[in-house]
C-alpha positions as CSV (number, residue, x, y, z in Angstrom):
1,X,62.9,-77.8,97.0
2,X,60.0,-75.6,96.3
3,X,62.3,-73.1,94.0
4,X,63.8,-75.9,91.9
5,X,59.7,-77.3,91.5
6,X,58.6,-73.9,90.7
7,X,61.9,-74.1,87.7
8,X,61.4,-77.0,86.8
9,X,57.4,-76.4,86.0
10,X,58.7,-72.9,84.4
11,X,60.4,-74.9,81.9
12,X,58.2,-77.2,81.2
13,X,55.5,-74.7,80.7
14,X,57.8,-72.7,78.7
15,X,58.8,-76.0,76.3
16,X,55.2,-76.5,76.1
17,X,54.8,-72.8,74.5
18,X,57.5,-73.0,72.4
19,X,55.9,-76.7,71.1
20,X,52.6,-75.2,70.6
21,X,53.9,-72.3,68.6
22,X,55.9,-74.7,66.3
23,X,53.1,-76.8,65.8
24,X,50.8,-73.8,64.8
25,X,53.5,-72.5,62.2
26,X,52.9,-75.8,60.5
27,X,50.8,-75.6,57.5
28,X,47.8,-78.3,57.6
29,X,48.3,-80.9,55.2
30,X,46.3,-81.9,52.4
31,X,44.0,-80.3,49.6
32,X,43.8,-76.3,50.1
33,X,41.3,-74.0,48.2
34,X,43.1,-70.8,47.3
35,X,41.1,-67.3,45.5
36,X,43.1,-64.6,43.9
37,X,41.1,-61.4,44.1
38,X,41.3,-58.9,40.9
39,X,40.5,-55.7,40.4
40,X,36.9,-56.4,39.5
41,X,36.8,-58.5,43.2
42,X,36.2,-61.5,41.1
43,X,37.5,-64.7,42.6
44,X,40.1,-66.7,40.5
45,X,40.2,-70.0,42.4
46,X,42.8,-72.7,42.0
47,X,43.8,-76.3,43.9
48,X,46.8,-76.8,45.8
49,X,48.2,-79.6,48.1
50,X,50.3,-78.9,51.1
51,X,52.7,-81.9,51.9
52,X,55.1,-82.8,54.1
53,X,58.7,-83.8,52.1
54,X,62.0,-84.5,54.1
55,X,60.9,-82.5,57.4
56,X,59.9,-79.3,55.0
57,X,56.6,-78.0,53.8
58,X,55.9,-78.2,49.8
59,X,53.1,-76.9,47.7
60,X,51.9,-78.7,44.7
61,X,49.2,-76.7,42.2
62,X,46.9,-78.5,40.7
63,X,45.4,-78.0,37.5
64,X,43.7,-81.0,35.9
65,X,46.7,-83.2,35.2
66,X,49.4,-80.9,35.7
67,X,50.8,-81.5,39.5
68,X,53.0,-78.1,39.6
69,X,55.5,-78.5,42.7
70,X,57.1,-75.4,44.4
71,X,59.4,-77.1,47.0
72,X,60.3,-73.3,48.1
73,X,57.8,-72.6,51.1
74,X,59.3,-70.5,54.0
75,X,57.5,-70.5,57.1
76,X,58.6,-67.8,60.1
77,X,56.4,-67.2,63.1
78,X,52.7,-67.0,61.3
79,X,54.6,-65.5,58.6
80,X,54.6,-67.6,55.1
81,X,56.7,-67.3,51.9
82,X,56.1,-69.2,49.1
83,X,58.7,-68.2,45.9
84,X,57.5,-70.0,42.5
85,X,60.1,-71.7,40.6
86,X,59.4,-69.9,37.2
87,X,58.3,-66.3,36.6
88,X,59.6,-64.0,39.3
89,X,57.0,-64.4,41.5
90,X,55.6,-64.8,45.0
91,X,53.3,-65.3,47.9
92,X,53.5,-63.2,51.2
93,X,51.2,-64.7,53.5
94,X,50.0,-64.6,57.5
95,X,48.5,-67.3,59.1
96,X,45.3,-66.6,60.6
97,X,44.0,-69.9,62.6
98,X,44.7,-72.5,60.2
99,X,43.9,-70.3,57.2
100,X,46.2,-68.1,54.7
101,X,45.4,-64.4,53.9
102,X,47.8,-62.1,52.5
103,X,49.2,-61.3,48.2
104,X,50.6,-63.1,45.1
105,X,53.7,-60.7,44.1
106,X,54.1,-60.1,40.6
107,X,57.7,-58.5,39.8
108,X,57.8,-56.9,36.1
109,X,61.3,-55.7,35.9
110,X,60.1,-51.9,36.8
111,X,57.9,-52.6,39.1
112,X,55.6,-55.3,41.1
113,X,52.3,-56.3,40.8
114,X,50.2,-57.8,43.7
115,X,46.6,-59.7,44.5
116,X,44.9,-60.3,47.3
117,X,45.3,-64.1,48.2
118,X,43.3,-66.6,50.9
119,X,43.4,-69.6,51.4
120,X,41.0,-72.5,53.1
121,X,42.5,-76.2,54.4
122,X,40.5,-79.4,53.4
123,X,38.6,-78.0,50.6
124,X,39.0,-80.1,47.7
125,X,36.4,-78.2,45.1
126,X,37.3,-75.6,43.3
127,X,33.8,-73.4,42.3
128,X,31.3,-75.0,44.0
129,X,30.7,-77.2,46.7
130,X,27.8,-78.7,45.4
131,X,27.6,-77.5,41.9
132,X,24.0,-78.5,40.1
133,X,23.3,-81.2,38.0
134,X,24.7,-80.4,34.0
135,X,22.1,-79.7,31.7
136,X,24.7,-80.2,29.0
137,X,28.0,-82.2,28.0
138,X,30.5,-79.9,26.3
139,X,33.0,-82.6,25.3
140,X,34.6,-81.7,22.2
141,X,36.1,-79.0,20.0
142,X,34.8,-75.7,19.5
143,X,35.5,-72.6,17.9
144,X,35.7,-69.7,20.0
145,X,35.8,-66.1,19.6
146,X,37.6,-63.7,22.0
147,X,36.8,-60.1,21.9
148,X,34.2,-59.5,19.0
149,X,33.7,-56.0,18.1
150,X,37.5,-55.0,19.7
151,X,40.7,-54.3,18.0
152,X,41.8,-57.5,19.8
153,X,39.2,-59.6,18.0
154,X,40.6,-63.4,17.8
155,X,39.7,-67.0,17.4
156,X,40.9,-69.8,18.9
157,X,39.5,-73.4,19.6
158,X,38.3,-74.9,22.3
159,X,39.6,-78.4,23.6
160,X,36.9,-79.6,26.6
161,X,36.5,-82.6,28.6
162,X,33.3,-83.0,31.0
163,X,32.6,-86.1,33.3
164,X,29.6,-85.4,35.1
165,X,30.3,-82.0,36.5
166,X,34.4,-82.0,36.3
167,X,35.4,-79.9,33.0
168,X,39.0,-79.8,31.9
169,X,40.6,-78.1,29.0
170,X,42.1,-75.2,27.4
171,X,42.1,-73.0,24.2
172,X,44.7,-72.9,21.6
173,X,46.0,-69.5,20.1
174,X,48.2,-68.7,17.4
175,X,50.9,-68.1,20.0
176,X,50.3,-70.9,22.3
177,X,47.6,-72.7,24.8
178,X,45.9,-71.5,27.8
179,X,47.5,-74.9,29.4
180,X,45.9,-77.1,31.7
181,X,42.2,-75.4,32.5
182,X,40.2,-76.8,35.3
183,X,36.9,-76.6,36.6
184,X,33.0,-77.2,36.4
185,X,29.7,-77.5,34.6
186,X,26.8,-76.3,36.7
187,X,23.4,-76.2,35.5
188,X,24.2,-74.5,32.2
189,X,26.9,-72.5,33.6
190,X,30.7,-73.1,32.7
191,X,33.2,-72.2,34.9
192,X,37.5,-72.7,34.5
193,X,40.3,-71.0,35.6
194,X,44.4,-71.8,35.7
195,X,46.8,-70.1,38.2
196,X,51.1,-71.7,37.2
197,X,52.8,-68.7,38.7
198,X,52.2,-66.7,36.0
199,X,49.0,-67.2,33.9
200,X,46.0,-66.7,36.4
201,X,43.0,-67.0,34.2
202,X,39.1,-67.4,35.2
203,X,36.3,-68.4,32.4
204,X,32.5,-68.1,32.6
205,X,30.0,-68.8,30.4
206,X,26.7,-69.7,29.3
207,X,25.6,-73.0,27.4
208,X,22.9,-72.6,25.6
209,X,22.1,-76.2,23.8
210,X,25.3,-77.8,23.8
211,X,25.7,-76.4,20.7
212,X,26.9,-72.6,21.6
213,X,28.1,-70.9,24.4
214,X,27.0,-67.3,25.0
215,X,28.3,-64.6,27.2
216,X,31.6,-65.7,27.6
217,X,33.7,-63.7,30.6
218,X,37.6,-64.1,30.6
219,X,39.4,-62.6,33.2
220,X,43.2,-62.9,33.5
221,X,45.5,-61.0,36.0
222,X,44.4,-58.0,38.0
223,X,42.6,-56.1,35.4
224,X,42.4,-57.7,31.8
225,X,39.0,-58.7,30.7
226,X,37.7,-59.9,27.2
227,X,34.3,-61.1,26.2
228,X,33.9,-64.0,24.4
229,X,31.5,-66.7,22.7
230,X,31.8,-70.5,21.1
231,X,30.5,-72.7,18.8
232,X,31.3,-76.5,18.5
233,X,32.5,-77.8,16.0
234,X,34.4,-80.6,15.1
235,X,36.6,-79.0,12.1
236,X,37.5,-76.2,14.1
237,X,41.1,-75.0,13.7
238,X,44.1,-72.7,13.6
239,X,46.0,-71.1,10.6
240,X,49.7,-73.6,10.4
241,X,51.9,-72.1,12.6
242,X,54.1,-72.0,9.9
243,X,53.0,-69.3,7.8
244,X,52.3,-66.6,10.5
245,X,55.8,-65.2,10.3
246,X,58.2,-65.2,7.9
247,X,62.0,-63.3,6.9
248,X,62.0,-60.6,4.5
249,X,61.8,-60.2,0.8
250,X,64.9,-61.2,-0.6
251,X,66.4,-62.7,2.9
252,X,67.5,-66.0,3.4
253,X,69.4,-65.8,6.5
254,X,69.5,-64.2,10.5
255,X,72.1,-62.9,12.5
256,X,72.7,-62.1,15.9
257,X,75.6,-61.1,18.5
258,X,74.5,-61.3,22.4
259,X,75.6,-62.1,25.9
260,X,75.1,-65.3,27.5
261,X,74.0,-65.7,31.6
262,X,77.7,-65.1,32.2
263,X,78.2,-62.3,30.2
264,X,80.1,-63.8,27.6
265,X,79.2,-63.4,23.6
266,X,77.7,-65.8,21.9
267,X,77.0,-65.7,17.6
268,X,75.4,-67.2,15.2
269,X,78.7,-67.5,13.1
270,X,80.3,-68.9,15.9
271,X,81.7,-73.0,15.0
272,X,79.6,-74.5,16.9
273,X,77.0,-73.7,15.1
274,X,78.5,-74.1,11.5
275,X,77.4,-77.2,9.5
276,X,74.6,-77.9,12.1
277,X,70.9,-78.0,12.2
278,X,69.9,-74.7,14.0
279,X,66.8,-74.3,16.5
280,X,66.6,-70.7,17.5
281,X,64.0,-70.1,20.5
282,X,63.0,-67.0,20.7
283,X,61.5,-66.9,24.8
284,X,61.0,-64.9,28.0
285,X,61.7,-66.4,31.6
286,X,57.8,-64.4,31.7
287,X,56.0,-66.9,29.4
288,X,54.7,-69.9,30.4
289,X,54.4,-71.3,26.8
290,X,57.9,-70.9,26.3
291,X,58.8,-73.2,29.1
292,X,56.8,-76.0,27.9
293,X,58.6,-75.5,24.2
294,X,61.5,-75.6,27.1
295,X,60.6,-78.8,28.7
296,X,59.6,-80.3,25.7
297,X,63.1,-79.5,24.3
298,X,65.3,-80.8,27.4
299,X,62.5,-83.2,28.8
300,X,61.1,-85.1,26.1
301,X,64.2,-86.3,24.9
302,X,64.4,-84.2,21.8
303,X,67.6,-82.3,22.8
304,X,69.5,-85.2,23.7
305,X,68.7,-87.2,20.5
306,X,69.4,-84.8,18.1
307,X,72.2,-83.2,19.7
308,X,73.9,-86.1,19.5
309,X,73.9,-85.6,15.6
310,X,74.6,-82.6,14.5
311,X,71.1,-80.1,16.2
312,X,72.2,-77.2,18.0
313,X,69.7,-75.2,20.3
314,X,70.0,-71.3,21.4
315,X,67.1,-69.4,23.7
316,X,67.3,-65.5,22.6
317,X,65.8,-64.2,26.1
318,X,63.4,-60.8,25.7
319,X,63.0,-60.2,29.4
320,X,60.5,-57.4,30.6
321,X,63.9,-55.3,31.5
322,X,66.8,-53.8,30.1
323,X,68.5,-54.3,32.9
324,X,71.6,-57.1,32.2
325,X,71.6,-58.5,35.9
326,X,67.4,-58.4,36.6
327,X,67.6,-60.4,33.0
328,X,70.7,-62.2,34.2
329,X,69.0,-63.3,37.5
330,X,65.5,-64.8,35.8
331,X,67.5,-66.4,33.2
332,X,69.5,-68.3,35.7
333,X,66.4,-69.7,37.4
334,X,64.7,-70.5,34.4
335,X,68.5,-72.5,33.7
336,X,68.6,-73.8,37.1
337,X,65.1,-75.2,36.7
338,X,65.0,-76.7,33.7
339,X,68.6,-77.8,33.4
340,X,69.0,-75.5,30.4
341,X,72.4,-77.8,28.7
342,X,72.0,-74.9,25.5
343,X,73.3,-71.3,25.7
344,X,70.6,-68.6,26.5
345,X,71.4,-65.2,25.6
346,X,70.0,-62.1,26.9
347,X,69.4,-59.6,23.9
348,X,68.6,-57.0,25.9
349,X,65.4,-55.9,24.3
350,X,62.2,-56.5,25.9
351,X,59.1,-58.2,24.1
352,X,57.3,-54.8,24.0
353,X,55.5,-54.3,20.4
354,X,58.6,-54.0,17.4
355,X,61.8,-54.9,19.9
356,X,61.9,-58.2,19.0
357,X,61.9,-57.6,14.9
358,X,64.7,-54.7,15.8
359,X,66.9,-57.6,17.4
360,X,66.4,-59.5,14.6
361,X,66.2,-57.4,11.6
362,X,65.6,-59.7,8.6
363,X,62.6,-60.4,10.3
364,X,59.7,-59.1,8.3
365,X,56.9,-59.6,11.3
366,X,56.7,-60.7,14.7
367,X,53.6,-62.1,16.4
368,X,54.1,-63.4,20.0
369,X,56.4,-65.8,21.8
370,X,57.7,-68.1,21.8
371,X,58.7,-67.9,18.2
372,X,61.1,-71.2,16.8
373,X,63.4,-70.4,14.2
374,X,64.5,-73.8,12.7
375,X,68.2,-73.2,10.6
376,X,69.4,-75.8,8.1
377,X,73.0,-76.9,7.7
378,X,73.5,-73.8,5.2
379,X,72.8,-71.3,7.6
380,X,69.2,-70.5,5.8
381,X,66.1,-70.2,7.7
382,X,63.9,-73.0,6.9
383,X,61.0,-72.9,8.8
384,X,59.7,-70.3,11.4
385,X,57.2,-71.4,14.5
386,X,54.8,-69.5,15.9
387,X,53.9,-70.2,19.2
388,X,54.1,-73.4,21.0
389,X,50.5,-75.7,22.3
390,X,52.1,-77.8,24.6
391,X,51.0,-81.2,26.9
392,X,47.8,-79.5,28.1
393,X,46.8,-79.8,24.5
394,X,46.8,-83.4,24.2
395,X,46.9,-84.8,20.6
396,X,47.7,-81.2,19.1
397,X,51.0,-81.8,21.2
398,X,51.9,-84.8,20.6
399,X,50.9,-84.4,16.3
400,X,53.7,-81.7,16.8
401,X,56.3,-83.9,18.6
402,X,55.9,-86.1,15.1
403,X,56.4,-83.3,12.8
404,X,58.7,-81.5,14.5
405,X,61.1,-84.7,14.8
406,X,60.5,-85.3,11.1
407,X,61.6,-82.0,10.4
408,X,64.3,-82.3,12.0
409,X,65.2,-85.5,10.7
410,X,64.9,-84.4,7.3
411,X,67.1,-81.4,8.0
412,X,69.9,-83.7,9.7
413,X,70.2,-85.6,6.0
414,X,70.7,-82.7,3.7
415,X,74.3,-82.4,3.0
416,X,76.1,-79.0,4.4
């Protein structure tokens, strides 16, 4: 009798270890404050909620409005493993007490990337705790200059929202937005940052008067850093992304030849793209600008309504490899994701400085992805795109939605 009490209590303590290890490879639920460390060991802090979804764990990024769930969280022993949707990347993380330490894992194609990552449970705010009392409201437009005195000298505007000491935002470029920006006004101190998976950007400033803001610090990634200043104002805004790049003297027309996901050749002469309204998207499974011009294609309806009558869509991929089954891999996340219904072709050239203009080459310029090419029913390029501000931008988004449906519309009622 006193064996068979001594088992039975053996396994009943050994249950109750194996219970209380489970339990502490659980992830504590709610609003987590994460930091991504660069090479300058500046902080680049982002929101995330930890849920519980159909007996699994799911993480959900926050930044202002955009709730960005990544259902793929793997936890073994007080190991964690959380794989982003979009961009080839990844978290490898311990748990230490109810706390996460450990790297976000770039891969590049040739090689990986990493920063150091932690993490804090029930911490809701994002800079400070108890940030001071604004001396300013920044609500409004301004126009902002990156990197005066550098090669890379540019200017973009400035699109902020600021209740109380919440500030939201972003900046538009000629090649896209910063997307959804989040942060604070303290004192006269400005502070945003983003982190989707693949942008991780952090913004500090100074406001002077409410008027200009002064030594400007951006720092995205591990190492890139660019000064930069603002002024508001109300007229602020960028060249028409329709003039930035253009075909060549003399050129009416592109071509192209390339392999699809599944190897097989797709070309612009094919039928199914003669007599048809032609939208070209020239992307990277890298860039998160292109996957809003994504979602907004698929997502907003536009691809199903004009599909339907005669619009035809392609993705020319320029992945940061050469390599066919890296690109082939990506490309088929990115489809997976998005539930890509269009044909996206890996060129095979990668979107260093020149490739794309040498897989394209009636192209007389290039500047930055994503680049649209829009085709009429002739098989002449109408109209070329430069970049893409997407949702994050609020009425420069939607302003495009309009135009770009009326363009298409047009397009649709010009005879072949």
């Amino acid at each position: 009798m006193l064996l068979k009490s001594r088992l039975i209590l053996s396994t009943l303590l050994a249950f109750s270890i194996l219970s209380s290890a489970s339990a502490q490879t659980k992830l504590k639920t709610g609003i987590w404050r994460g930091t991504l460390k660069n090479e300058s060991k500046h902080e680049l802090p982002f929101n995330f909620e930890v849920t519980n979804v159909a007996g699994h764990q799911q993480v959900t990024i926050i930044n202002g409005t955009e709730h960005y769930k990544v259902p793929d969280v793997k936890i073994k022993g007080d190991s964690v493993f959380v794989k982003m949707p979009l961009f080839d990347s990844e978290f490898r993380l311990k748990l230490l007490g109810d706390n996460l330490s450990g790297n976000w894992i770039r891969h590049l194609g040739d090689h990986d990337s990493a920063l150091p990552f932690n993490a804090v449970p029930n911490t809701p705010w994002r800079f400070l705790k108890d940030p001071q009392k604004p001396a300013f409201d920044i609500t409004g437009r301004w126009a902002a200059v990156f990197g005066e005195g550098t090669p890379g000298r540019d200017e973009l505007v400035g699109e902020f929202k600021q209740t109380g000491n919440k500030l939201t935002g972003t900046f538009l470029s000629t090649t896209g937005d910063y997307r959804y920006l989040e942060g604070s006004v303290s004192g006269d101190r400005l502070y945003l940052s983003c982190f989707d998976g693949c942008h991780a950007f952090l913004f500090t400033a100074k406001i002077n008067d409410g008027k200009v803001i002064s030594d400007g610090e951006n720092y995205s990634g591990y190492s890139a850093f660019t000064k930069w200043t603002a002024v508001k104002n109300a007229n602020a805004k960028l060249p028409d992304a329709y003039s930035l790049t253009a075909l060549k003297p003399g050129h009416k027309k592109i071509a192209f030849t390339f392999p699809d996901v599944n190897g097989r050749e797709v070309s612009l002469s094919d039928a199914r793209f003669k007599n048809k309204v032609v939208i070209v998207q020239m992307l990277g499974s890298w860039c998160p600008n292109c996957m809003d011009e994504t979602n907004f294609i698929i997502n907003s309806g536009y691809y199903k309504k004009y599909h339907a009558k005669g619009v035809e869509v392609v993705g020319l991929a320029y992945e940061r490899t050469t390599d066919f089954k890296k690109s082939q891999k990506t490309l088929a996340q990115l489809k997976d994701h998005f539930k890509v219904p269009y044909p996206l072709l890996i060129t095979g050239y990668t979107p260093s400085k020149g490739d794309p203009m040498k897989s394209l080459p009636t192209l007389a310029d290039f500047k930055g992805f994503p680049t649209t090419i829009i085709i009429d029913k002739k098989g002449n390029v109408r109209k070329i795109h430069t970049g893409f501000n997407g949702p994050g931008t609020g009425k420069h988004y939607t302003e495009f939605v309009v135009e770009f449906d009326k363009l298409t519309e047009d397009l649709l009622a010009e005879k072949g």
